[in-house]
N, C-alpha and C positions, 0 to 999 in steps of 0.2 A: 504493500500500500504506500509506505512513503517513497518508493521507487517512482509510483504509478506519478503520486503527487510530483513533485521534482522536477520530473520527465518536461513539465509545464512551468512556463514562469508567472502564465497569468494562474494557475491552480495555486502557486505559493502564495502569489500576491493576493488572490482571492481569501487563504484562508489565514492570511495574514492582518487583514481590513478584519474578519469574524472574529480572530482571538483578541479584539479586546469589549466587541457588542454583537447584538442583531442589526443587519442590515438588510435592506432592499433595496430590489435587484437595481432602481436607477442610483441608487448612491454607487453600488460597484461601478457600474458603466460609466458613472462621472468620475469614477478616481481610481481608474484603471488605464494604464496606455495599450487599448487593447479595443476592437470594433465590438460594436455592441453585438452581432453574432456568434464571433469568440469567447464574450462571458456567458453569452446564454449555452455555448457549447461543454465550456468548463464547468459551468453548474449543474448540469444536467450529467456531465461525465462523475463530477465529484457525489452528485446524491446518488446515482446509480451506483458506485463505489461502498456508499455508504460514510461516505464523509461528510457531508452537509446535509441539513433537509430544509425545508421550504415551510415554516411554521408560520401561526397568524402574522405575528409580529414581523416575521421576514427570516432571511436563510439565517442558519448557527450551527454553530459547530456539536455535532456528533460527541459522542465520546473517543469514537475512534478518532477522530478528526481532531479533538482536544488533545489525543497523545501525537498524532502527527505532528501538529505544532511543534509540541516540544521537543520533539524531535529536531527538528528544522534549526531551531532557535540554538537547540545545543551543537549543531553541527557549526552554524555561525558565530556561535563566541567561540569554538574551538578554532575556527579560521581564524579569526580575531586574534587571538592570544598567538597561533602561529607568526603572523605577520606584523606583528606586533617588532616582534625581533626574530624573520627569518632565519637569520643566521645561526642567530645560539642553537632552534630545532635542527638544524640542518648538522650541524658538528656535535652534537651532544648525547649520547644515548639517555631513552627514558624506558625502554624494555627494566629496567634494576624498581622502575615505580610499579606498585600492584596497581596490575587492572582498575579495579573501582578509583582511585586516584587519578591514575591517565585520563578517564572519562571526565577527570571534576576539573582537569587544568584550567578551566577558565574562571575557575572561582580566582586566579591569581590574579584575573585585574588587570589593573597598569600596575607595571612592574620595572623594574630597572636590572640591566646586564651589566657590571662590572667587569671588565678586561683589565691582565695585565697585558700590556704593550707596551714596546718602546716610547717613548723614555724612561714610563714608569710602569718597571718588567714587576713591583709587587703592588699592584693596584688592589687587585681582589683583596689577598690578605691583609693588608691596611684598612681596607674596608669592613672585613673581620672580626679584625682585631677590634677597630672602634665603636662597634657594634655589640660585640660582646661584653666591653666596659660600661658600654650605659645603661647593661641591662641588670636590676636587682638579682633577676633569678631566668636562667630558661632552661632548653631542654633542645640538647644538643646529640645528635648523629656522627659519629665519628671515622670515616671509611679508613684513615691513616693515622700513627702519630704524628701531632704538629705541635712541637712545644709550643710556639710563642700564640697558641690560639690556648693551648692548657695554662697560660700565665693569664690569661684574660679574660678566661672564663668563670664568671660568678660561682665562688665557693657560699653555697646559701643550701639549707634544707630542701628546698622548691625546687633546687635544680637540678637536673639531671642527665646522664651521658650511657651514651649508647654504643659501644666498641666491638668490632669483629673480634673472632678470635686472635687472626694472625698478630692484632694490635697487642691484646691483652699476653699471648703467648709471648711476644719481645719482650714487652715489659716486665714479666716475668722473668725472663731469661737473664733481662739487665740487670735486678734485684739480688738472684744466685749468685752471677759474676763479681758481685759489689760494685758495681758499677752506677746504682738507684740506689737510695736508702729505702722505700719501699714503695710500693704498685699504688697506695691510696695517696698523691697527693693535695687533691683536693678533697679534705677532709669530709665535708658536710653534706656534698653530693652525693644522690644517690647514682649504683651504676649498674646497668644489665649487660649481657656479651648477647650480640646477632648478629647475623651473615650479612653485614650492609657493604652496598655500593654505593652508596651515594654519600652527600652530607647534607644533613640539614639542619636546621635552628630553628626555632620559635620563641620569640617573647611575648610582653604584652603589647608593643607596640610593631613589631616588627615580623615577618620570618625570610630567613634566607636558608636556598638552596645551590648545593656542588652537585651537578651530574659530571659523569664521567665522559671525557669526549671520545668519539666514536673511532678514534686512533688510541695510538698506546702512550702520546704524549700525556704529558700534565694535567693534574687540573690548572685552570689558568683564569678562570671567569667564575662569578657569585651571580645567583638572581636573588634579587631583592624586594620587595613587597612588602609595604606599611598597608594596604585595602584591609578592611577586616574581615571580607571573605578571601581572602590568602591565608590570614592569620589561623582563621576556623579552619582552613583547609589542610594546611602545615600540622594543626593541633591534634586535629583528629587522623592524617596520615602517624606523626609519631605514637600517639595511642596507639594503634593497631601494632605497632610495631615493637612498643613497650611491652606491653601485654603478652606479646610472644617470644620476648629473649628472657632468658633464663640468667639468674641471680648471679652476680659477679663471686659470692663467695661458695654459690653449688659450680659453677664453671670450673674456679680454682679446685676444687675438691678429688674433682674428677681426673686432673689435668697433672 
């Protein structure tokens, strides 16, 4: 069905005019770029469908026809958010994000790409960095060790890190050698171990995310987003994520 709809541009734009009222049939023909035998063909194509019907009041969206929409609309903010900064999707994997998340990317909003580039090759991490000082407390993703992001991350109860093993097993390793004094050094955070690719943050005012670029270079760029459906989106991507790594002290145990 929403193939059929698509297929059309006056069918979107038709049921584009319904999803916010009822309308009749001469308001479409007036605010439509399209001959008045083409909306009456679309209408008739779209009620036969079972997408719109023809009530007192005038045509309105179906049920089916109400999830068309949002269909439509999600595909559009998901362009949106693409071209927003072509480039970053184009060089960055997002296969490492769960499905249900991939699907919400446009909750990011306007958002901002940070590059490191000549002349200033630590852009991102400056960026970071700064970020992680102004925040009380957040809830941090960790795909690497990166000291100078662990000196600047808020040691508060509220906040919390999220470490692959291979991070946690070095640090380990460095502890044995004497070469750490030991594995917790931010005291008061809490920490889980998970198989993460990616990185990401969330505060209250803020979140940023590190995908991995689609070569084997660097990470090298941050996305950044103060919207508060970024923030909700961030919050609830690390929930899910929290939820399913296992306890830094059952990790060690095992290990």
């Amino acid at each position: 069905m929403y193939e059929f709809v698509i297929s059309s541009s006056v069918r979107v734009d038709i049921l584009q005019l319904l999803a916010a009222t009822v309308q009749q049939t001469d308001y479409l023909i007036d605010h439509l770029d399209a001959s008045t035998s083409t909306v009456y063909t679309a209408l008739a194509d779209l009620e036969r469908q079972g997408v719109v019907f023809d009530g007192e009041a005038g045509w309105r969206l179906t049920g089916q026809g109400r999830l068309v929409v949002d269909q439509i609309e999600r595909r559009k903010s998901t362009v949106q958010t693409i071209t927003y900064d072509q480039e970053y999707w184009v060089n960055h994997r997002t296969d490492h994000l769960p499905r249900e998340f991939r699907r919400r990317l446009p909750e990011l909003g306007h958002y901002e790409v940070v590059r490191s580039e000549p002349p200033n090759v630590r852009a991102h991490a400056s960026a970071v960095v700064d970020l992680l000082e102004q925040a009380d407390s957040c809830c941090t993703a960790v795909p690497i060790h990166a000291p100078e992001y662990r000196d600047a991350f808020p040691d508060d109860p509220d906040s919390r890190l999220l470490f692959p093993p291979s991070v946690v097993d070095q640090l380990q390793a460095d502890v044995e050698a004497g070469t750490r004094e030991r594995i917790r050094e931010i005291d008061a955070a809490q920490y889980k171990v998970t198989d993460i690719q990616f990185g990401l943050t969330v505060a209250d005012s803020y979140m940023m995310m590190a995908l991995r670029p689609m070569t084997q270079s660097p990470v090298e760029s941050v996305l950044i987003s103060e919207a508060e459906s970024a923030i909700r989106w961030a919050s609830d991507l690390y929930e899910s994520l929290w939820q399913d790594a296992e306890p830094l002290d059952s990790y060690l145990s095992r290990v």
